[in-house]
N, C-alpha and C positions, 0 to 999 in steps of 0.2 A: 551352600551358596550364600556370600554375605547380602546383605540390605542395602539397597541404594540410598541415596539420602535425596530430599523433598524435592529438589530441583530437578529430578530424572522424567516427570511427568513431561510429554510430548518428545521426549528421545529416546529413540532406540540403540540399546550398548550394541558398539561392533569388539568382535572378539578377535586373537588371532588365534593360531595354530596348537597352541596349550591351553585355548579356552578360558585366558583370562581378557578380562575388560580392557583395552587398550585405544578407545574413544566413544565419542557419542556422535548420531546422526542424525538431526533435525527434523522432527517430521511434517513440518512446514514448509520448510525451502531446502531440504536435501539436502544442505550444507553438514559435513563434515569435522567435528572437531577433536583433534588431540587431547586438549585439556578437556578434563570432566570434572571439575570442583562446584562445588556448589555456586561459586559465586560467577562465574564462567557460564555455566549454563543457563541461571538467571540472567546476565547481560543477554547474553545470545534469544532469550525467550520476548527481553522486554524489545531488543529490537528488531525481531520478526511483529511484532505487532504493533509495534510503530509505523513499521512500512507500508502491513495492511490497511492501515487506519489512515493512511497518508493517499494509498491509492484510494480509498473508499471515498475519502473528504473530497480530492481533485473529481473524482465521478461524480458525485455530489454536483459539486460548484458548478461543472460544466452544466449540469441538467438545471439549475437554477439561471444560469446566467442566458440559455436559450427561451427559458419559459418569459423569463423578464426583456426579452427584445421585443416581443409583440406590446409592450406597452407604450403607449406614445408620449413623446416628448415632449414640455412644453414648451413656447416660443420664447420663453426670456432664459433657456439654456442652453448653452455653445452647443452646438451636432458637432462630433466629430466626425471627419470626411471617411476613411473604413475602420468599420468595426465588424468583430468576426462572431458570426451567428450559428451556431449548430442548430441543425433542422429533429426534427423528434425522428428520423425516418432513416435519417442518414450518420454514420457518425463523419465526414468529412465537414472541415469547416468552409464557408461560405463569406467574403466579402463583398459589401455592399455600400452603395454610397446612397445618403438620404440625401434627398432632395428638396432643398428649401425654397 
């Protein structure tokens, strides 16, 4: 059996019916791919964890930008009329008008 080369780390080779290599299958997001060159499977690698990283950041920001609603505003800065608040308890969003 020959050697993979570096970029094989995280895919698993699918074979066909002669038992040779005829793609690679993601084992991050199940994606599928015909091409298996090296430079192919590094694209494929670097944007699965872009994606994660993008879902991670957006989770992130939400859980900041609810912890920062409970702080109060000061009087010489415009209230905007709704702003949307995530509760720690609930993931649905919440609009609400401040009342000056």
């Amino acid at each position: 059996m020959g050697k993979f080369h570096e970029n094989w780390d995280g895919f698993i080779p699918l074979r066909d019916s002669n038992n040779k290599v005829c793609g690679a299958e993601c084992q991050g997001c199940k994606k599928r791919l015909v091409k298996r060159d090296s430079d192919t499977l590094l694209n494929h690698k670097n944007y699965c964890k872009r994606t994660k990283n993008v879902e991670a950041l957006q989770t992130r920001d939400v859980n900041v930008q609810s912890s920062d609603s409970n702080a109060l505003l000061p009087r010489s800065e415009p209230v905007d009329d709704s702003q949307e608040v995530e509760t720690s308890n609930r993931t649905s969003l919440y609009a609400f008008k401040l009342i000056t």
